[in-house]
mmCIF file of the N, C-alpha and C atoms, coordinates in Angstrom:
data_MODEL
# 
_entry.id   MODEL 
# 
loop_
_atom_site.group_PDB 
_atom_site.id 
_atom_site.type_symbol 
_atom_site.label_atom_id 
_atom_site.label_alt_id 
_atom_site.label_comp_id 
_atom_site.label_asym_id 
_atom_site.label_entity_id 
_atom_site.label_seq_id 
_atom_site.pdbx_PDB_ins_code 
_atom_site.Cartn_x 
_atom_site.Cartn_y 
_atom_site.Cartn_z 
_atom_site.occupancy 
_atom_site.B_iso_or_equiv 
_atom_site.pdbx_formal_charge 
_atom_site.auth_seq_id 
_atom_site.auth_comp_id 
_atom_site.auth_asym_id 
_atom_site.auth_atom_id 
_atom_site.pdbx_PDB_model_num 
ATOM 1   N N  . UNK A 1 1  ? 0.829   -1.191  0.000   1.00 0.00 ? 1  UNK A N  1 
ATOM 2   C CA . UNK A 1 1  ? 0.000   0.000   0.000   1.00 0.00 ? 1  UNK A CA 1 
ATOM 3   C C  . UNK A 1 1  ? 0.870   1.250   0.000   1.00 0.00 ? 1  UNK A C  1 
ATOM 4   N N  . UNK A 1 2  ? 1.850   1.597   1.101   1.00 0.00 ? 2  UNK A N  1 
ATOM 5   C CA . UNK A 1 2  ? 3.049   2.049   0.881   1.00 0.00 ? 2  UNK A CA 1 
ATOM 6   C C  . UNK A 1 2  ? 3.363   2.614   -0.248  1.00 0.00 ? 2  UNK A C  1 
ATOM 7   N N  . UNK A 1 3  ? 4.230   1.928   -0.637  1.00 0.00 ? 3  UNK A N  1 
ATOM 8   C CA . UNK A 1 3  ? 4.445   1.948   -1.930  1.00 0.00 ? 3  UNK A CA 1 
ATOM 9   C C  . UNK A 1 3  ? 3.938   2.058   -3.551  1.00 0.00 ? 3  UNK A C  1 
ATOM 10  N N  . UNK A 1 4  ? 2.538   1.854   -3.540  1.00 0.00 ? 4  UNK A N  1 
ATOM 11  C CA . UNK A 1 4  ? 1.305   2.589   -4.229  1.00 0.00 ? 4  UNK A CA 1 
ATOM 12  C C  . UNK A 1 4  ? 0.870   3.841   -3.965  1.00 0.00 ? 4  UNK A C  1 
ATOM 13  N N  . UNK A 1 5  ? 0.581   4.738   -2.655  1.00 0.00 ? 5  UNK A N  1 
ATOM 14  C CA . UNK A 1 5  ? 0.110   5.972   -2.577  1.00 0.00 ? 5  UNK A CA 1 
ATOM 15  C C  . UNK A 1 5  ? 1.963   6.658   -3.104  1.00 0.00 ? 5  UNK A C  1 
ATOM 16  N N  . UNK A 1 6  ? 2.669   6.274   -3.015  1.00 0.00 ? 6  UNK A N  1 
ATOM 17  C CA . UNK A 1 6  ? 4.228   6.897   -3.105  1.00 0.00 ? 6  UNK A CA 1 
ATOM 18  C C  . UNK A 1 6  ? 3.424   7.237   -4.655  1.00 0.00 ? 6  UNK A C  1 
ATOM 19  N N  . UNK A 1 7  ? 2.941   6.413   -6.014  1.00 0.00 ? 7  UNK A N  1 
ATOM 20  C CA . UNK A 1 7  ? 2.895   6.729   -7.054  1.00 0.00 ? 7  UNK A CA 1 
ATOM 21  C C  . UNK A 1 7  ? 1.643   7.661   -7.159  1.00 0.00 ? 7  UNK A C  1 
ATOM 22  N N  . UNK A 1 8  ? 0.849   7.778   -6.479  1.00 0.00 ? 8  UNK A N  1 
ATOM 23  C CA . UNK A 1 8  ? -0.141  8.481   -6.851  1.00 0.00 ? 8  UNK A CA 1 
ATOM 24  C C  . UNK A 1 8  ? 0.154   9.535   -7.967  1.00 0.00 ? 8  UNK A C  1 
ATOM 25  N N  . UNK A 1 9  ? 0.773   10.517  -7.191  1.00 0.00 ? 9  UNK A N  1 
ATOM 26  C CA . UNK A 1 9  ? 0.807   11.477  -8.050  1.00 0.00 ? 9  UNK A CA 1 
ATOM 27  C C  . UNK A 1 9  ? 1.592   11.332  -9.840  1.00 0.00 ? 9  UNK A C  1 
ATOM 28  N N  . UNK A 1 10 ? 2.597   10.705  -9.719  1.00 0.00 ? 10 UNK A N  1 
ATOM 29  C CA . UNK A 1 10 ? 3.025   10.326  -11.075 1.00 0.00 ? 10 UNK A CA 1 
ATOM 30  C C  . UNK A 1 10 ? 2.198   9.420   -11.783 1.00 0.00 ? 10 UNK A C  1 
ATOM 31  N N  . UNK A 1 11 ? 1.569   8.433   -11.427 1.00 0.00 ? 11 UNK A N  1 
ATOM 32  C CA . UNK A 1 11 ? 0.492   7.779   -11.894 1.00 0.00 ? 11 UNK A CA 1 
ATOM 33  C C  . UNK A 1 11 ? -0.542  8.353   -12.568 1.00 0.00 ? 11 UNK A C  1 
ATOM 34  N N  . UNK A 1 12 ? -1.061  9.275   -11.587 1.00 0.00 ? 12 UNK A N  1 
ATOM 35  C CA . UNK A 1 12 ? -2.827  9.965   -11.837 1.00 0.00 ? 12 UNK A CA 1 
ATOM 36  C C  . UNK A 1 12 ? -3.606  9.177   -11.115 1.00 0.00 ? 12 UNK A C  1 
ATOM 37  N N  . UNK A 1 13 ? -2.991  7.792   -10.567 1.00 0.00 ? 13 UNK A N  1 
ATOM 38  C CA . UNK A 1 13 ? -4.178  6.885   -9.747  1.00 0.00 ? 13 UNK A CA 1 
ATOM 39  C C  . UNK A 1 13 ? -4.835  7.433   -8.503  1.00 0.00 ? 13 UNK A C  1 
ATOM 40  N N  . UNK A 1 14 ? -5.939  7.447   -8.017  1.00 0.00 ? 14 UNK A N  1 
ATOM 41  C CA . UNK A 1 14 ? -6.563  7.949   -7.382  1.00 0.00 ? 14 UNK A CA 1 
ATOM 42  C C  . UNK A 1 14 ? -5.997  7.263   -6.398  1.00 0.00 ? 14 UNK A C  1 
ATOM 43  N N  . UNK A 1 15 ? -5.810  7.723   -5.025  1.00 0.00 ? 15 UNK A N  1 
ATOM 44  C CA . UNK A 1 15 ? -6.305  7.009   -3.513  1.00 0.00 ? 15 UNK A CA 1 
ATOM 45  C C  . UNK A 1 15 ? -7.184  6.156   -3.414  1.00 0.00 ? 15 UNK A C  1 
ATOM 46  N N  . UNK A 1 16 ? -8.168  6.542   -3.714  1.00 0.00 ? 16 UNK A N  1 
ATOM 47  C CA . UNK A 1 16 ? -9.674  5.445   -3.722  1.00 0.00 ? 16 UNK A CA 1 
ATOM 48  C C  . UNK A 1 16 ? -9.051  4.033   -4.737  1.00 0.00 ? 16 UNK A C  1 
ATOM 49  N N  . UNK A 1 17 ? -8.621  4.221   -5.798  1.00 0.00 ? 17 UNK A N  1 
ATOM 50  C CA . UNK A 1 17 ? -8.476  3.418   -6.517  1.00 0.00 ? 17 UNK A CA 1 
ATOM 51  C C  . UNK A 1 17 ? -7.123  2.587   -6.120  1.00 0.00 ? 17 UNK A C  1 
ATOM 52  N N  . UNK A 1 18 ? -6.291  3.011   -5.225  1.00 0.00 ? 18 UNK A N  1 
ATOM 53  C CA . UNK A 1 18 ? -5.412  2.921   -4.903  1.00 0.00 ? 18 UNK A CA 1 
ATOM 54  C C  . UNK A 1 18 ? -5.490  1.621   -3.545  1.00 0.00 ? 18 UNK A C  1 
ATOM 55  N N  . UNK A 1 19 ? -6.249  1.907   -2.798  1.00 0.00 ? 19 UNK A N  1 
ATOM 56  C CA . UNK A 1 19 ? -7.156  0.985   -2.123  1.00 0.00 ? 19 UNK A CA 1 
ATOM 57  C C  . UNK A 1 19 ? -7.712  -0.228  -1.995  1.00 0.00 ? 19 UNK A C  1 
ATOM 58  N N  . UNK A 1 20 ? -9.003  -0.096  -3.157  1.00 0.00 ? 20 UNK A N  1 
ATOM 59  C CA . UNK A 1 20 ? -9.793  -1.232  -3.870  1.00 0.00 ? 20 UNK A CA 1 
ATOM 60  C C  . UNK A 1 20 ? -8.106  -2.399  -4.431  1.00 0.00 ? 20 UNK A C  1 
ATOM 61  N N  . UNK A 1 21 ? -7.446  -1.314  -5.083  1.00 0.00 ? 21 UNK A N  1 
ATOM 62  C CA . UNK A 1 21 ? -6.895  -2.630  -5.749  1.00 0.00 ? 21 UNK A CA 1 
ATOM 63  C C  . UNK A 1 21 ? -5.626  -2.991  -4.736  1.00 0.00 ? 21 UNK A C  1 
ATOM 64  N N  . UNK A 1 22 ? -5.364  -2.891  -3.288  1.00 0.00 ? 22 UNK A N  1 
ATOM 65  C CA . UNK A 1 22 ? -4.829  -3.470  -2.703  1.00 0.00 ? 22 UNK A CA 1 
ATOM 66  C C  . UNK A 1 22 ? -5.236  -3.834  -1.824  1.00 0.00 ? 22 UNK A C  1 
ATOM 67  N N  . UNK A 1 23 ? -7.134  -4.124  -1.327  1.00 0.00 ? 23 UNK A N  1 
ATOM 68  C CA . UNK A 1 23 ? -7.436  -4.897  -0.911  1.00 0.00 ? 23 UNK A CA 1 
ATOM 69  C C  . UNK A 1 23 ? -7.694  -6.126  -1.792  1.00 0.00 ? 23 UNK A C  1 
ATOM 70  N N  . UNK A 1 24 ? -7.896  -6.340  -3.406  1.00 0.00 ? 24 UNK A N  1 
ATOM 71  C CA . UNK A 1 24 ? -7.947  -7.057  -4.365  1.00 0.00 ? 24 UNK A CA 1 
ATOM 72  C C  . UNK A 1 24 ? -6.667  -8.023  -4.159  1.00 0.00 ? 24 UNK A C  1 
ATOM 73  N N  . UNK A 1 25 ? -5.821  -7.190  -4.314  1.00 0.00 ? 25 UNK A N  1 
ATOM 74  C CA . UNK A 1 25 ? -4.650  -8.076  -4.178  1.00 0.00 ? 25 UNK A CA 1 
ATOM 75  C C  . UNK A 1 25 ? -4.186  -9.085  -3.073  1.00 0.00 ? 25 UNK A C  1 
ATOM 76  N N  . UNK A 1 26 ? -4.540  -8.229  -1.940  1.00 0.00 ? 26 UNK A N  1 
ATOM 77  C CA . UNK A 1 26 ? -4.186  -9.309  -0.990  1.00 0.00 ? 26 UNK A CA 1 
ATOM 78  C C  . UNK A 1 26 ? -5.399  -10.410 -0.577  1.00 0.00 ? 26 UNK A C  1 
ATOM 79  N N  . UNK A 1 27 ? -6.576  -9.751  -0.927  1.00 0.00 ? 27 UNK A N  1 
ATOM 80  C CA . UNK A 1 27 ? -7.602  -10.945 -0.961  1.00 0.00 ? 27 UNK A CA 1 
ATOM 81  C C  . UNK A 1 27 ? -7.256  -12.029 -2.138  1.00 0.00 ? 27 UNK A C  1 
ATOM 82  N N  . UNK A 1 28 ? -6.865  -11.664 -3.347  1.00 0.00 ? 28 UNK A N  1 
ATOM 83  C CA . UNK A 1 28 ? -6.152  -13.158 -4.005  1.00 0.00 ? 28 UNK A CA 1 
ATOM 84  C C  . UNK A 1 28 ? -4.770  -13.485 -3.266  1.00 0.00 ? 28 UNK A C  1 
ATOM 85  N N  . UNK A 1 29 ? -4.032  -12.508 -3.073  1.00 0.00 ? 29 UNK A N  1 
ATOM 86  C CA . UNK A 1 29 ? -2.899  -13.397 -2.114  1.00 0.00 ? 29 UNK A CA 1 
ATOM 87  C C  . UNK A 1 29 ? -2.995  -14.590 -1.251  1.00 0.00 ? 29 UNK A C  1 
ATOM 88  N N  . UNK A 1 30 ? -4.055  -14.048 -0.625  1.00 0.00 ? 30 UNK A N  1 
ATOM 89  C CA . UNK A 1 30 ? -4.832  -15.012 0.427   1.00 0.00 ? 30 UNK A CA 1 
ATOM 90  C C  . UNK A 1 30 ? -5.273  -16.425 -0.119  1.00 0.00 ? 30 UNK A C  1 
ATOM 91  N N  . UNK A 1 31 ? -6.223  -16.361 -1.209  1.00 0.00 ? 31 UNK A N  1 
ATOM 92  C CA . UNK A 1 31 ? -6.729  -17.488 -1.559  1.00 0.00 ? 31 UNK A CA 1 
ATOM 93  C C  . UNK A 1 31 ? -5.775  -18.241 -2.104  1.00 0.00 ? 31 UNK A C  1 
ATOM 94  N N  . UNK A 1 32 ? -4.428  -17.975 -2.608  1.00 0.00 ? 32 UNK A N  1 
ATOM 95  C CA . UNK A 1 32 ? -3.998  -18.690 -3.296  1.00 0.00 ? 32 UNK A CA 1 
ATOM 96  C C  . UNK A 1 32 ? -2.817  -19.259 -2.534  1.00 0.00 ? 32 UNK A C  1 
ATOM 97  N N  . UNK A 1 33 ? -2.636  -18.555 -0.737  1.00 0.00 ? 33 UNK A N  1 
ATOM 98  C CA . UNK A 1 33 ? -1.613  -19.524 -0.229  1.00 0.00 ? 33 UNK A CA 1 
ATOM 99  C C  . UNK A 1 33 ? -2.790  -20.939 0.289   1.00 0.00 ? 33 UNK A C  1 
ATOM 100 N N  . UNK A 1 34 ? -1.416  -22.261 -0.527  1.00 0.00 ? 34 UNK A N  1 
ATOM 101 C CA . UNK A 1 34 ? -2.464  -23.332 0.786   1.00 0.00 ? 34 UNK A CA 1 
ATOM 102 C C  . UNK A 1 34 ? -1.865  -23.167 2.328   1.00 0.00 ? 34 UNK A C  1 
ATOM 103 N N  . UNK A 1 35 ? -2.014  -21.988 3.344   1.00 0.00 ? 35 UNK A N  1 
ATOM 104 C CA . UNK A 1 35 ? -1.503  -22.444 4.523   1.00 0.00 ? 35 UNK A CA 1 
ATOM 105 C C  . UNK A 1 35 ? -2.570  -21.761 5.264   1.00 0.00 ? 35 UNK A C  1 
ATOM 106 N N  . UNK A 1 36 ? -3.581  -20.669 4.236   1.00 0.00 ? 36 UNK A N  1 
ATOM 107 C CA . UNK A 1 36 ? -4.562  -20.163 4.689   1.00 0.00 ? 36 UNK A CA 1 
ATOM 108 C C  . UNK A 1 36 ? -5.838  -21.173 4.880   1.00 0.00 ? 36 UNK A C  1 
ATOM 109 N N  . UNK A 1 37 ? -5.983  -21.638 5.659   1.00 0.00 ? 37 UNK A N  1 
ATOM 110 C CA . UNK A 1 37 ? -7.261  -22.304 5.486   1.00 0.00 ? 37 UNK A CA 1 
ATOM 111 C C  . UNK A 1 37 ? -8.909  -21.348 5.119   1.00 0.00 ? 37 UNK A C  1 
ATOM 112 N N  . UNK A 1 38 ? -8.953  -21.418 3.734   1.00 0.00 ? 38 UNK A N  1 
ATOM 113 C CA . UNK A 1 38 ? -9.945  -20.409 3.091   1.00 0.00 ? 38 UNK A CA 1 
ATOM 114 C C  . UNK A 1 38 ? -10.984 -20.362 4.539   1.00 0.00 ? 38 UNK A C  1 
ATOM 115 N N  . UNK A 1 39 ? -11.372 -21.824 4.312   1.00 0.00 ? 39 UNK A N  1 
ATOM 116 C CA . UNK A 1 39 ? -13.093 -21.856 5.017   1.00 0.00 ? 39 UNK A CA 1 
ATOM 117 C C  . UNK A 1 39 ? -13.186 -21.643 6.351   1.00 0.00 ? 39 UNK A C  1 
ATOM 118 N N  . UNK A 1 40 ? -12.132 -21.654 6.818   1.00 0.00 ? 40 UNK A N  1 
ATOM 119 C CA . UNK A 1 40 ? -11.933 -21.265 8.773   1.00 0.00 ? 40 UNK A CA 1 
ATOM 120 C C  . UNK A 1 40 ? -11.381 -19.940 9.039   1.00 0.00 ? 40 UNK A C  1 
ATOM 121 N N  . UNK A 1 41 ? -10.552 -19.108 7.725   1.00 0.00 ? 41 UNK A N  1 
ATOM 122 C CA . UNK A 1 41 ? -10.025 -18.211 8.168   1.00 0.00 ? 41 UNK A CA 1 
ATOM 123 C C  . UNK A 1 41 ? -11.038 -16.761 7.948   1.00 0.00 ? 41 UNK A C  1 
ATOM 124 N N  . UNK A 1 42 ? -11.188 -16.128 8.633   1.00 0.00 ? 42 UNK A N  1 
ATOM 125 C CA . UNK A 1 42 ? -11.665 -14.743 8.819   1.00 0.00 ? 42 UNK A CA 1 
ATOM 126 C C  . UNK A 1 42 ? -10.930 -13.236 8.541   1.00 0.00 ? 42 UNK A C  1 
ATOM 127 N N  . UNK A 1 43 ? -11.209 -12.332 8.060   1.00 0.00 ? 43 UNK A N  1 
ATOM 128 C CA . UNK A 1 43 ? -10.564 -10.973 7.985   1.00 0.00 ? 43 UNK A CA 1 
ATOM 129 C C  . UNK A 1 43 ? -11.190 -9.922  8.036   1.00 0.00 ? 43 UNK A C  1 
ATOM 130 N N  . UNK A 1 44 ? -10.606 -8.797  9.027   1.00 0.00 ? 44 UNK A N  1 
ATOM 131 C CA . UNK A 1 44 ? -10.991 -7.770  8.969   1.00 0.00 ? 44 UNK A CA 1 
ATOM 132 C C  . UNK A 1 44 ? -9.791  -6.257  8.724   1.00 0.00 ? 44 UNK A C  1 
ATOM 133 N N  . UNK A 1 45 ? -9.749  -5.868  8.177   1.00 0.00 ? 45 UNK A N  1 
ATOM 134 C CA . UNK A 1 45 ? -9.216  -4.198  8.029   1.00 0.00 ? 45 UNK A CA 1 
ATOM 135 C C  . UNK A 1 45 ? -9.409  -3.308  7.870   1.00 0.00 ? 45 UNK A C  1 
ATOM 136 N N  . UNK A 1 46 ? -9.070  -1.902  8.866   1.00 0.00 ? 46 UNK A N  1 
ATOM 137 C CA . UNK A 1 46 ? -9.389  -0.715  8.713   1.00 0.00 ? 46 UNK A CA 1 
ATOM 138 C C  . UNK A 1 46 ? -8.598  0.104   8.124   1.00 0.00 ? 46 UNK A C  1 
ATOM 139 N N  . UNK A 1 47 ? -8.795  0.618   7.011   1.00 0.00 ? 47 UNK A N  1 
ATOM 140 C CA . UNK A 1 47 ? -7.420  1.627   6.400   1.00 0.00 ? 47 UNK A CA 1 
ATOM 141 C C  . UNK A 1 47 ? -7.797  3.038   6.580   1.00 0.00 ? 47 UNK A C  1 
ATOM 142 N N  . UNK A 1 48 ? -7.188  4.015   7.053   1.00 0.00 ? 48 UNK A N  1 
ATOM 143 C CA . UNK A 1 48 ? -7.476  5.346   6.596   1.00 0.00 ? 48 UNK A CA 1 
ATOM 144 C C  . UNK A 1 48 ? -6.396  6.176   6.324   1.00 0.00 ? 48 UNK A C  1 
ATOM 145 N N  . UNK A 1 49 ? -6.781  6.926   5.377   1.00 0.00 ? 49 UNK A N  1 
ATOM 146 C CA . UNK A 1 49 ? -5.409  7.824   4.744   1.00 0.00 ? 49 UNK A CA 1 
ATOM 147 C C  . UNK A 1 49 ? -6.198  8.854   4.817   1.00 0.00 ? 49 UNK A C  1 
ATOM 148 N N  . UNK A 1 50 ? -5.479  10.211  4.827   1.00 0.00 ? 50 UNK A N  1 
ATOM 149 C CA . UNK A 1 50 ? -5.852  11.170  5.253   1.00 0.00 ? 50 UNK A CA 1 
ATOM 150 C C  . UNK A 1 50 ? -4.850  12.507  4.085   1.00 0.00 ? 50 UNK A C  1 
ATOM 151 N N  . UNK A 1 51 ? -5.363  12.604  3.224   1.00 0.00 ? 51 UNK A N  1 
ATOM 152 C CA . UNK A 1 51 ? -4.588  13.216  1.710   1.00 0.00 ? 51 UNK A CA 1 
ATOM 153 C C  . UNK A 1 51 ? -4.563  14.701  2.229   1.00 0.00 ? 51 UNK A C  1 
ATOM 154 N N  . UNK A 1 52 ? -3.155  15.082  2.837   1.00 0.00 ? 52 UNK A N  1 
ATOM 155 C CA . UNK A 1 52 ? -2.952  16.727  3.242   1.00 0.00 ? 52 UNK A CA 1 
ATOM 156 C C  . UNK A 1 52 ? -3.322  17.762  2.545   1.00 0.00 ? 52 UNK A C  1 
ATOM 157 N N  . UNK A 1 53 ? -3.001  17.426  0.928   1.00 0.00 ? 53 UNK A N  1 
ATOM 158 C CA . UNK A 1 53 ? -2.520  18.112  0.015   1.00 0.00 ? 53 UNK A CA 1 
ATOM 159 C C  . UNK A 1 53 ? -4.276  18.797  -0.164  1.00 0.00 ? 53 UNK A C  1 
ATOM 160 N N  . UNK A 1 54 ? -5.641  17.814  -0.151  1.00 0.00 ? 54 UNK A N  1 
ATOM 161 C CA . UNK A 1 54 ? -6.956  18.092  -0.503  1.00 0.00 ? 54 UNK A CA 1 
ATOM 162 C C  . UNK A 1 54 ? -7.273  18.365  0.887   1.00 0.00 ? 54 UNK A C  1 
ATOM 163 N N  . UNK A 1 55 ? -7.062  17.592  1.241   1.00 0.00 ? 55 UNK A N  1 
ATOM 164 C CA . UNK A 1 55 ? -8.062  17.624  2.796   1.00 0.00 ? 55 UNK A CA 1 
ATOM 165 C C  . UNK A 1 55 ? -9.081  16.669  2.718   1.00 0.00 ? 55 UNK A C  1 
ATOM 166 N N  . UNK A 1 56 ? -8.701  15.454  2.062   1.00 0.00 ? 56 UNK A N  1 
ATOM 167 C CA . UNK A 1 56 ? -9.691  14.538  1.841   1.00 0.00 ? 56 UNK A CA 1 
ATOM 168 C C  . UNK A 1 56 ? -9.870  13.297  2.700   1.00 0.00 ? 56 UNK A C  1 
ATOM 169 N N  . UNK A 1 57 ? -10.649 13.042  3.208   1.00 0.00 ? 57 UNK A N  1 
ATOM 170 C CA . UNK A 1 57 ? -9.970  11.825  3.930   1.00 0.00 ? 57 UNK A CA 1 
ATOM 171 C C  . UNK A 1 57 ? -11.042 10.645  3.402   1.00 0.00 ? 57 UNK A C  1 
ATOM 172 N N  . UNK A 1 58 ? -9.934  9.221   3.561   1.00 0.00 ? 58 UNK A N  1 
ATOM 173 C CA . UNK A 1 58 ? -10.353 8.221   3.009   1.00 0.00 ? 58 UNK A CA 1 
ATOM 174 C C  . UNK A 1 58 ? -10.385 7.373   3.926   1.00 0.00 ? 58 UNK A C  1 
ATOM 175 N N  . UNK A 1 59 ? -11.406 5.890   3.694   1.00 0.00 ? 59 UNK A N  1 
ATOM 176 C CA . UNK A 1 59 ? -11.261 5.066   4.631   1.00 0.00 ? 59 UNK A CA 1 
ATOM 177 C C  . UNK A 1 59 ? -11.847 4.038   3.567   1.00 0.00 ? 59 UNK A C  1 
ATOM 178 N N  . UNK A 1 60 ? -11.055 2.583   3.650   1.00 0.00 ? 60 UNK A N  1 
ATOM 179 C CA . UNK A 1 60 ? -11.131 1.413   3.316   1.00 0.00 ? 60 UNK A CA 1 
ATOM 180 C C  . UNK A 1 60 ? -11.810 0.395   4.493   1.00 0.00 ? 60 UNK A C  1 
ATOM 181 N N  . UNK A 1 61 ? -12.448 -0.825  4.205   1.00 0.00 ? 61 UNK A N  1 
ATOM 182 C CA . UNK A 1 61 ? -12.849 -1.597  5.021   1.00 0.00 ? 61 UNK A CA 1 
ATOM 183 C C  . UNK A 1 61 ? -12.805 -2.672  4.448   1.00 0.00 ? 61 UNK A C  1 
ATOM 184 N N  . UNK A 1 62 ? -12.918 -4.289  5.189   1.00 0.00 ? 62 UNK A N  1 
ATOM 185 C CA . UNK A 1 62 ? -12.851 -5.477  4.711   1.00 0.00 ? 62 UNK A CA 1 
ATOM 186 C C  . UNK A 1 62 ? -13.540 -6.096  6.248   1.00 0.00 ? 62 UNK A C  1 
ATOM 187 N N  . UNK A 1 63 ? -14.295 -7.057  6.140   1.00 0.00 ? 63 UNK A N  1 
ATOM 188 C CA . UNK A 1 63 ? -14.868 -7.596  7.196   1.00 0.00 ? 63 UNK A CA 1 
ATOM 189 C C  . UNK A 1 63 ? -15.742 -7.017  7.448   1.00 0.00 ? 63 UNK A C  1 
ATOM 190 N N  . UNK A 1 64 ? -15.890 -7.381  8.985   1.00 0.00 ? 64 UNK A N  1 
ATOM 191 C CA . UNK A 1 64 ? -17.568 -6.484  10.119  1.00 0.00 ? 64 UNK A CA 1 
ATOM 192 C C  . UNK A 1 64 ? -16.405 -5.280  11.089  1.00 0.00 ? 64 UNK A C  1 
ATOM 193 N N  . UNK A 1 65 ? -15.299 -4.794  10.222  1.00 0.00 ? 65 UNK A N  1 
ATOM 194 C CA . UNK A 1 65 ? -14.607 -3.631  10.899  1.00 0.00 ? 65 UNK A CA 1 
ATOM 195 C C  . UNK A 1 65 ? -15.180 -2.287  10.303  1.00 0.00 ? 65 UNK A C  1 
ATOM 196 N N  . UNK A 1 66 ? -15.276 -1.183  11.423  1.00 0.00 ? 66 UNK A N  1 
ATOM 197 C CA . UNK A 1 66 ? -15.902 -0.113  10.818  1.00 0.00 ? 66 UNK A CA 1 
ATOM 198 C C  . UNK A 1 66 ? -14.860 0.734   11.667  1.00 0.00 ? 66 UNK A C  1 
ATOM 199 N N  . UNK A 1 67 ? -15.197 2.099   10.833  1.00 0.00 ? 67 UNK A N  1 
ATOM 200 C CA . UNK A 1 67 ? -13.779 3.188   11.230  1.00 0.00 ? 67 UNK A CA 1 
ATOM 201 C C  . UNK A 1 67 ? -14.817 4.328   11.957  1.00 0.00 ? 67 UNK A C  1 
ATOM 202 N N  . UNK A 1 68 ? -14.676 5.011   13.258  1.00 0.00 ? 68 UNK A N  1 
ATOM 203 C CA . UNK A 1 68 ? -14.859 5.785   13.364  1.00 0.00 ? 68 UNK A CA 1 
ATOM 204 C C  . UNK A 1 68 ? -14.272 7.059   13.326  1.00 0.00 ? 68 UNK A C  1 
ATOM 205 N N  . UNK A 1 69 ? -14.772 8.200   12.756  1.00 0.00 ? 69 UNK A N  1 
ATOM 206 C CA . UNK A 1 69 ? -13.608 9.769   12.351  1.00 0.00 ? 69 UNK A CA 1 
ATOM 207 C C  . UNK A 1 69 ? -14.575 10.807  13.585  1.00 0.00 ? 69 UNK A C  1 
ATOM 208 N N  . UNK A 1 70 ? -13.878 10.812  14.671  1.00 0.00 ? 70 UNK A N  1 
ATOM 209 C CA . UNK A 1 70 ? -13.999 12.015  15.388  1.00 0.00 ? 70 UNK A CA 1 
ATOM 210 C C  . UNK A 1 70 ? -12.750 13.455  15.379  1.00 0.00 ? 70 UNK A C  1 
ATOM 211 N N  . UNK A 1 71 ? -14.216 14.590  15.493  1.00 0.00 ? 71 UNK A N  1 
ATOM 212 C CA . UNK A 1 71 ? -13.190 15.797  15.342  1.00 0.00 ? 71 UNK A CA 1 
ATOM 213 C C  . UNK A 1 71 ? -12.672 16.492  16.416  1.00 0.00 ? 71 UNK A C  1 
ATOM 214 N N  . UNK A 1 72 ? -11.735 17.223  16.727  1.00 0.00 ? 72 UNK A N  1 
ATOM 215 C CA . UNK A 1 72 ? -11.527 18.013  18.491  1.00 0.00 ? 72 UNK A CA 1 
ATOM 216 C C  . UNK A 1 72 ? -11.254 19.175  17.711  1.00 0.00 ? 72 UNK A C  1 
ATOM 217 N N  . UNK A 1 73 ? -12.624 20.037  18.192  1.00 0.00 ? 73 UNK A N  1 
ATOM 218 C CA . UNK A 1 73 ? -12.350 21.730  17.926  1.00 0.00 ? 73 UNK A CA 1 
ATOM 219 C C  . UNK A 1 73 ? -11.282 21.857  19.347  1.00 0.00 ? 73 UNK A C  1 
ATOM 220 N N  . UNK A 1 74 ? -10.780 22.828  18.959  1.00 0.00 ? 74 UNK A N  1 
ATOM 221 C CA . UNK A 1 74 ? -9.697  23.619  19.378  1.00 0.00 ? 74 UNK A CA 1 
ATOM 222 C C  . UNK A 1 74 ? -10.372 25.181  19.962  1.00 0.00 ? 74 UNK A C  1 
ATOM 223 N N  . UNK A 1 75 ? -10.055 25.687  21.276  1.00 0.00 ? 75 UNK A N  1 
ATOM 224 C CA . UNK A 1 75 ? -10.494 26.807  21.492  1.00 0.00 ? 75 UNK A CA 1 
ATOM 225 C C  . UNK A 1 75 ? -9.593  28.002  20.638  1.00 0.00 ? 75 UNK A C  1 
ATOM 226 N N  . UNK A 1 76 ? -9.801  28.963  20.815  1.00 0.00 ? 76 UNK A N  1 
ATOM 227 C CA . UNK A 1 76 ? -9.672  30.322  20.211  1.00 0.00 ? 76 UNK A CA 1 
ATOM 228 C C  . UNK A 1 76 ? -8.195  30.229  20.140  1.00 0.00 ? 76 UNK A C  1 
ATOM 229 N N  . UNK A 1 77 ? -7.984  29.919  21.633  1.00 0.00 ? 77 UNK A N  1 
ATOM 230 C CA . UNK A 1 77 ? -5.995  30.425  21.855  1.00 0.00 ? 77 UNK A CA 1 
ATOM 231 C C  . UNK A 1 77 ? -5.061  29.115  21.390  1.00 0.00 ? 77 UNK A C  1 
ATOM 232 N N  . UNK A 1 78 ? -5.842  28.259  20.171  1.00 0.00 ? 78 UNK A N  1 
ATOM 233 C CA . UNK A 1 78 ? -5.167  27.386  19.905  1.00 0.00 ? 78 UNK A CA 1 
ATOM 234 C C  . UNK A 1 78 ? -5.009  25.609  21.035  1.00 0.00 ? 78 UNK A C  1 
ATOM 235 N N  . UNK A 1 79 ? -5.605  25.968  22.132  1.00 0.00 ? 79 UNK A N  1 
ATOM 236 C CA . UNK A 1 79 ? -5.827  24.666  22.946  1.00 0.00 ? 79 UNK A CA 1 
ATOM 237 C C  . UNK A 1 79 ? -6.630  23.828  22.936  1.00 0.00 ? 79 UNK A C  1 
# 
């Protein structure tokens, strides 16, 4: 994953798209080791990236995992 958002920008690939296809990947990774036992094994992941440059923030999921995004206003004098 790493190493995919590194290309974003020279790419043009989106974040979002950036995502999908590395939860793709490691969900065939998965199926195709035999040490995973497909039918017993379970997965869940929470991804979130948080793109400075927009102010966009992203979140990936896999399983019954869900992401919660809480905000902390800040008073006046910066605290």
């Amino acid at each position: 994953l790493e190493e995919k958002l590194m290309l974003v920008e020279s790419t043009g690939m989106g974040i979002d798209k950036v995502l999908v296809e590395t939860f793709e990947e490691s969900h065939y990774a998965a199926r195709m080791d035999t040490n995973v036992p497909a039918g017993r094994s379970g997965t869940t992941c929470v991804v979130t990236i948080l793109d400075t440059n927009t102010a966009t923030l992203y979140t990936g999921n896999v399983g019954d995992s869900r992401a919660i995004v809480g905000v902390q206003k800040l008073n006046e004098d910066g605290s």
